[in-house]
C-alpha positions as CSV (number, residue, x, y, z in Angstrom):
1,X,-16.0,-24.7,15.8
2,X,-13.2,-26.6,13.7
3,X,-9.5,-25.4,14.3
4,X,-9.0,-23.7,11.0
5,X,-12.6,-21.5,12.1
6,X,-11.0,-20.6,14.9
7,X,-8.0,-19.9,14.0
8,X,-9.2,-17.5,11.5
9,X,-11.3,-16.1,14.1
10,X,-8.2,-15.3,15.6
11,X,-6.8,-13.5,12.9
12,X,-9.9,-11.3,12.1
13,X,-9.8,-10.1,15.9
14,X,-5.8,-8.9,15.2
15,X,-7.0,-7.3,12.3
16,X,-9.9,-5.4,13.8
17,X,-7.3,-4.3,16.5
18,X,-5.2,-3.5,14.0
19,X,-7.6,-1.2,12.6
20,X,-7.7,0.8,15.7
21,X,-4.2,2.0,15.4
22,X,-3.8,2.9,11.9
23,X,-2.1,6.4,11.3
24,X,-3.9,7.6,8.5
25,X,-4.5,11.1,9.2
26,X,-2.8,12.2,5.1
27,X,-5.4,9.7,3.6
28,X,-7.4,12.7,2.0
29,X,-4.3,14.4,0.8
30,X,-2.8,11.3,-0.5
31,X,-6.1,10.3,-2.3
32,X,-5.9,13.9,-4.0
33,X,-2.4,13.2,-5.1
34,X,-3.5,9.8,-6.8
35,X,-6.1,11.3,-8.5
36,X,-4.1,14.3,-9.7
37,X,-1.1,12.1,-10.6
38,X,-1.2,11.1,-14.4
39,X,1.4,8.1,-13.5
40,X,1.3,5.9,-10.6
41,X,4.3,3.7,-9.9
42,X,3.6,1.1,-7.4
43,X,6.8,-0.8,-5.7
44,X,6.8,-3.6,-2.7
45,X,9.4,-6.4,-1.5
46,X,7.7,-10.1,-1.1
47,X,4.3,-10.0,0.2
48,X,4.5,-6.6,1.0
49,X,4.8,-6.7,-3.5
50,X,2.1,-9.1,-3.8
51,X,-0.3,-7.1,-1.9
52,X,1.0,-3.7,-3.5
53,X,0.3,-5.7,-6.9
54,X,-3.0,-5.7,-6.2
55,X,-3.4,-2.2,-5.1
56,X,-2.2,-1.3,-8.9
57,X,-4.4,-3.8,-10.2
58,X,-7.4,-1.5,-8.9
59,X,-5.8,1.6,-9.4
60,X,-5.7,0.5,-13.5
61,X,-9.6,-0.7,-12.7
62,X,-10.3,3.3,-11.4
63,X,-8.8,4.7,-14.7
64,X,-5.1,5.5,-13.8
65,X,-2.2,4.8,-15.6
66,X,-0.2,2.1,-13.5
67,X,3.4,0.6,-13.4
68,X,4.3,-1.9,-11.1
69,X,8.3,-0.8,-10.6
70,X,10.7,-4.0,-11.5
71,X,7.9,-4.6,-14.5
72,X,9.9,-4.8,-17.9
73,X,7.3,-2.3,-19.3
74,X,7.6,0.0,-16.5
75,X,9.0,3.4,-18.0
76,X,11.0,5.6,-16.1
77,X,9.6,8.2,-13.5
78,X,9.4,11.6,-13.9
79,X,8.3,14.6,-12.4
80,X,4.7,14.9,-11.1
81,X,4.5,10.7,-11.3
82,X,3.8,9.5,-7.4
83,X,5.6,6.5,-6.4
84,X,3.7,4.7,-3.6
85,X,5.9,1.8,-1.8
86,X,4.4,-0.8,0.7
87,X,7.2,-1.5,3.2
88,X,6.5,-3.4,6.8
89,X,9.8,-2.0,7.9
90,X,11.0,1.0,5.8
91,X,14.4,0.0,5.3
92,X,14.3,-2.4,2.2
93,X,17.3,-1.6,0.6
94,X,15.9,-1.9,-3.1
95,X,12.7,0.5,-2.3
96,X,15.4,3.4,-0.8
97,X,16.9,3.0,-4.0
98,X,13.6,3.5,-5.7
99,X,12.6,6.2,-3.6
100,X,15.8,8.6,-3.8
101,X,15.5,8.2,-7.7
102,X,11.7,9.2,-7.3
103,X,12.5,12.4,-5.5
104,X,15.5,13.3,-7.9
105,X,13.2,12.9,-10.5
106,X,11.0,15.0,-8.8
107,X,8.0,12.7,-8.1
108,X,6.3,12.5,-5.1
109,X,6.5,9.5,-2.8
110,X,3.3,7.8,-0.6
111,X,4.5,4.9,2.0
112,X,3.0,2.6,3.6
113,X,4.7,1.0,6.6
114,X,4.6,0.2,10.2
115,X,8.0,2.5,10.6
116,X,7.6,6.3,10.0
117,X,11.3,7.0,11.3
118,X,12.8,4.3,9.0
119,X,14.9,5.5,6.2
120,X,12.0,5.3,3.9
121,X,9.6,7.3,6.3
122,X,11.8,10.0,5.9
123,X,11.5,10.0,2.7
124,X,8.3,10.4,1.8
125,X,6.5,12.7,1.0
126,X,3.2,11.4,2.5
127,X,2.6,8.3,5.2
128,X,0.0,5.6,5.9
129,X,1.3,4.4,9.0
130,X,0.4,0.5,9.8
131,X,1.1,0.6,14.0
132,X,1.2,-3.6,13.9
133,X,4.8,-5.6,13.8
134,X,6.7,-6.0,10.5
135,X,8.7,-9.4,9.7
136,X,11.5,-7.5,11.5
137,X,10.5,-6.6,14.8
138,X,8.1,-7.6,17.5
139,X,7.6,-4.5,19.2
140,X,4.9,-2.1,17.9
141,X,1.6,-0.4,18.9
142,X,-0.2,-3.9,18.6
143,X,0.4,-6.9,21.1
144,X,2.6,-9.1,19.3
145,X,0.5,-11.1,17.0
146,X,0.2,-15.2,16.3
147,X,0.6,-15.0,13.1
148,X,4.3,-15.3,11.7
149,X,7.0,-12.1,10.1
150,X,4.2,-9.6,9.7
151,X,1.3,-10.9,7.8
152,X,-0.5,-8.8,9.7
153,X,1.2,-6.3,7.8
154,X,0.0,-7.3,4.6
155,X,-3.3,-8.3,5.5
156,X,-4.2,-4.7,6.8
157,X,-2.2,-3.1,3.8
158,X,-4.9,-5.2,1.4
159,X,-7.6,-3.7,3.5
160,X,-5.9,-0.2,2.9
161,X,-6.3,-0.1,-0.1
162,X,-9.4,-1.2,-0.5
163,X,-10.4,1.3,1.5
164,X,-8.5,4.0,-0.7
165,X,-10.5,2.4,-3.6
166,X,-13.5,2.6,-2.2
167,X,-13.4,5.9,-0.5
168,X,-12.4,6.7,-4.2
169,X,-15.3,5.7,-5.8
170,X,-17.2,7.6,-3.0
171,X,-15.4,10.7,-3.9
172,X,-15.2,11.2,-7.6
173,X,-18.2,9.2,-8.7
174,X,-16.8,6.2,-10.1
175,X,-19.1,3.5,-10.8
176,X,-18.3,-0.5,-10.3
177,X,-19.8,-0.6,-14.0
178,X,-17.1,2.1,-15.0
179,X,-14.1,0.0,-13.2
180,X,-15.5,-3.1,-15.0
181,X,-15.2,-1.5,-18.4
182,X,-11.1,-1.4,-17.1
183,X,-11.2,-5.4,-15.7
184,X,-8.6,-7.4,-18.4
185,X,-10.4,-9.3,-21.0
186,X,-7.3,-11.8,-22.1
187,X,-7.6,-13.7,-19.4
């Protein structure tokens, strides 16, 4: 086996672990409040952004209306939007922001994280917990991983919301045909 096969290898075994000890136990009720929402704004720091990005990317392929926050389109929130934040550590100082003005505004908020007592977790009105380390800290459910500042994080956030999506299309009959209908055609 070459050394980029095995390394990868590697990583696929973290993430399987991973897996294990995800805290999902407010998927169903956060998958009710997507679908219910007629706005979704979607917010994330560095690669925790890039992988929340993508996340939107589907949501606008499932039929919802989608802002990615920091967007110069992206319209202000109001009550009955949902804001959902990706944040390894809950304590990105931008995302607090974003989240107190959500709740003024009275929109719900959905977190992801690896942190449900950080200053975001307690926030929210709803949690996906991530029980891996974040680019911060070393010291989670999950012996500490090989791979550097919490890509773990975003890796299993990417399979997170794939697995929203899916379990979506499960749930309210959405067809791969009907999301292709959505897919950009200026490309």
């Amino acid at each position: 086996m070459n050394t980029l096969a095995k390394q990868m290898g590697v990583i696929l075994s973290e993430l399987e672990t991973g897996t294990t000890l995800m805290n999902v136990a407010e998927s169903e009720q956060i998958l009710i409040a997507l679908y219910n929402t007629k706005r979704i704004f979607l917010a994330g720091s560095g690669r925790s952004g890039l992988a929340i990005r993508a996340f939107a990317n589907r949501l606008l392929h499932l039929g919802k209306t989608v802002y990615v926050v920091g967007d110069i389109t992206t319209p202000s929130i109001q009550a009955g939007d949902v804001l959902f934040i990706g944040s390894g550590s809950g304590e990105t100082a931008g995302l607090i922001v974003n989240a107190k003005k959500a709740k003024q505004s009275g929109a719900t908020v959905i977190l992801n994280t690896t942190n449900s007592q950080s200053t975001l977790g307690k926030l929210a009105d709803y949690l996906l917990v991530i029980k891996v380390d974040n680019k911060e800290t070393d010291t989670n459910a999950m012996e500490s991983s090989v791979q550097p500042m919490g890509s773990a994080f975003e890796q299993l956030s990417l399979l997170l919301y794939d697995a929203i999506v899916l379990e979506w299309v499960v749930s309210f009959n959405v067809t791969h045909d009907d999301m292709k209908l959505r897919h950009a055609n200026l490309e």
